[in-house]
C-alpha positions in Angstrom: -104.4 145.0 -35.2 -107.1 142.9 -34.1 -105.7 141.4 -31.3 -104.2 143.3 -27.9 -101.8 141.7 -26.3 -101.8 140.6 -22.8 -99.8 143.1 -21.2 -101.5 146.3 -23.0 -104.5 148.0 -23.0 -106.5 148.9 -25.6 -108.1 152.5 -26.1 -110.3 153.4 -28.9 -110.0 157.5 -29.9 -112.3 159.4 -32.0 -110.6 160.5 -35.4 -109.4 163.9 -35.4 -107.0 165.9 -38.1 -103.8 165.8 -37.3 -100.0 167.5 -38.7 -97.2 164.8 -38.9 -94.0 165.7 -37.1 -90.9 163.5 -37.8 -88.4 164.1 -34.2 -84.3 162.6 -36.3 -81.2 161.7 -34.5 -80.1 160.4 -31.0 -83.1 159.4 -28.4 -84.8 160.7 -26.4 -83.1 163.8 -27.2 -84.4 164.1 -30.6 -88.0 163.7 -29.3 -87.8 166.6 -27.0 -86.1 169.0 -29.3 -89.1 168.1 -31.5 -91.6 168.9 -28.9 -89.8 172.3 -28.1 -90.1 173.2 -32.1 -94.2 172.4 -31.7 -94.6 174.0 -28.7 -92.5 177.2 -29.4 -94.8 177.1 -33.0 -97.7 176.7 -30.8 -99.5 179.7 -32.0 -99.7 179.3 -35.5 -100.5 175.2 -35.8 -104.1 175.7 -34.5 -103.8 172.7 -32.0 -106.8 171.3 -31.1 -105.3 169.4 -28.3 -107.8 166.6 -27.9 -105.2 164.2 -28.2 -101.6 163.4 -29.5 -99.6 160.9 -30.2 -96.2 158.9 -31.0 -95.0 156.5 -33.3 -92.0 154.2 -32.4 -91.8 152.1 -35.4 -88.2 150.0 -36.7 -86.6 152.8 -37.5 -86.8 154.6 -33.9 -84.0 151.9 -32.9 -81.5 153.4 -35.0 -79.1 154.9 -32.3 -78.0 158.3 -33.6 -80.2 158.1 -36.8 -83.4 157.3 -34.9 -86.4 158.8 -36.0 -90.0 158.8 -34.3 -93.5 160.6 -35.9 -95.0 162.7 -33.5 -99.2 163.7 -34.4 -100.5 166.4 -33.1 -104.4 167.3 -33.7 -105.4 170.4 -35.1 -108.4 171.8 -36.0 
Protein backbone atom coordinates (compact mmCIF):
# COMPACT_ATOMS: atom_id res chain seq x y z
CA UNK A 1 0.00 0.00 0.00
CA UNK A 2 1.37 3.20 -0.93
CA UNK A 3 -0.88 5.42 0.59
CA UNK A 4 -1.77 5.60 4.63
CA UNK A 5 -4.77 6.69 5.39
CA UNK A 6 -5.67 9.61 7.38
CA UNK A 7 -6.51 8.13 10.56
CA UNK A 8 -3.38 5.68 10.77
CA UNK A 9 0.07 5.79 11.18
CA UNK A 10 2.54 4.44 9.34
CA UNK A 11 5.62 2.44 10.77
CA UNK A 12 8.35 1.04 8.76
CA UNK A 13 10.08 -2.48 10.51
CA UNK A 14 13.16 -4.04 9.58
CA UNK A 15 12.59 -7.63 7.96
CA UNK A 16 12.99 -10.39 10.31
CA UNK A 17 12.14 -14.31 9.97
CA UNK A 18 9.20 -15.16 11.22
CA UNK A 19 6.78 -18.71 11.98
CA UNK A 20 3.08 -18.27 10.77
CA UNK A 21 0.42 -19.06 13.40
CA UNK A 22 -3.24 -19.34 12.11
CA UNK A 23 -5.59 -18.51 15.72
CA UNK A 24 -9.65 -20.55 14.11
CA UNK A 25 -12.98 -20.14 15.62
CA UNK A 26 -14.98 -17.58 17.68
CA UNK A 27 -13.04 -14.01 18.45
CA UNK A 28 -11.22 -12.88 20.45
CA UNK A 29 -11.25 -16.13 22.10
CA UNK A 30 -9.54 -17.85 19.33
CA UNK A 31 -6.72 -15.29 19.35
CA UNK A 32 -5.87 -15.79 22.92
CA UNK A 33 -5.92 -19.57 23.00
CA UNK A 34 -3.51 -19.12 20.16
CA UNK A 35 -1.19 -16.98 22.04
CA UNK A 36 -1.35 -19.41 25.13
CA UNK A 37 -0.17 -22.36 22.58
CA UNK A 38 2.98 -19.88 21.49
CA UNK A 39 3.74 -18.94 24.72
CA UNK A 40 3.39 -22.27 26.56
CA UNK A 41 5.80 -23.56 23.22
CA UNK A 42 7.96 -20.69 24.10
CA UNK A 43 11.06 -22.69 24.61
CA UNK A 44 11.43 -24.53 21.64
CA UNK A 45 10.33 -21.68 18.81
CA UNK A 46 13.55 -19.71 19.32
CA UNK A 47 11.72 -16.27 19.49
CA UNK A 48 13.54 -13.55 18.70
CA UNK A 49 11.06 -11.17 20.04
CA UNK A 50 11.92 -8.02 18.05
CA UNK A 51 8.58 -7.79 16.90
CA UNK A 52 5.18 -9.55 16.17
CA UNK A 53 2.38 -9.19 14.53
CA UNK A 54 -1.43 -9.88 13.43
CA UNK A 55 -3.26 -10.18 10.46
CA UNK A 56 -7.10 -9.40 10.35
CA UNK A 57 -7.87 -10.03 6.90
CA UNK A 58 -11.81 -10.95 5.28
CA UNK A 59 -11.90 -13.94 6.71
CA UNK A 60 -11.31 -12.78 10.55
CA UNK A 61 -15.15 -11.58 10.29
CA UNK A 62 -16.44 -14.89 10.08
CA UNK A 63 -18.20 -15.15 13.56
CA UNK A 64 -17.44 -18.69 14.85
CA UNK A 65 -15.28 -19.66 11.81
CA UNK A 66 -12.96 -16.65 12.13
CA UNK A 67 -9.56 -17.06 11.60
CA UNK A 68 -6.56 -14.42 12.07
CA UNK A 69 -2.48 -15.15 11.24
CA UNK A 70 -0.43 -14.36 14.11
CA UNK A 71 3.79 -13.88 13.08
CA UNK A 72 6.05 -14.26 15.43
CA UNK A 73 9.96 -13.53 14.72
CA UNK A 74 12.43 -16.09 15.36
CA UNK A 75 15.80 -16.31 14.93
Amino acid sequence: MDEIPQVLTGREFQPEQFQKFTAKGAMPAAVGNCWMNIWQRDAELNRKYSYDFEVYGEKSQQGDNSEVDIYIATK
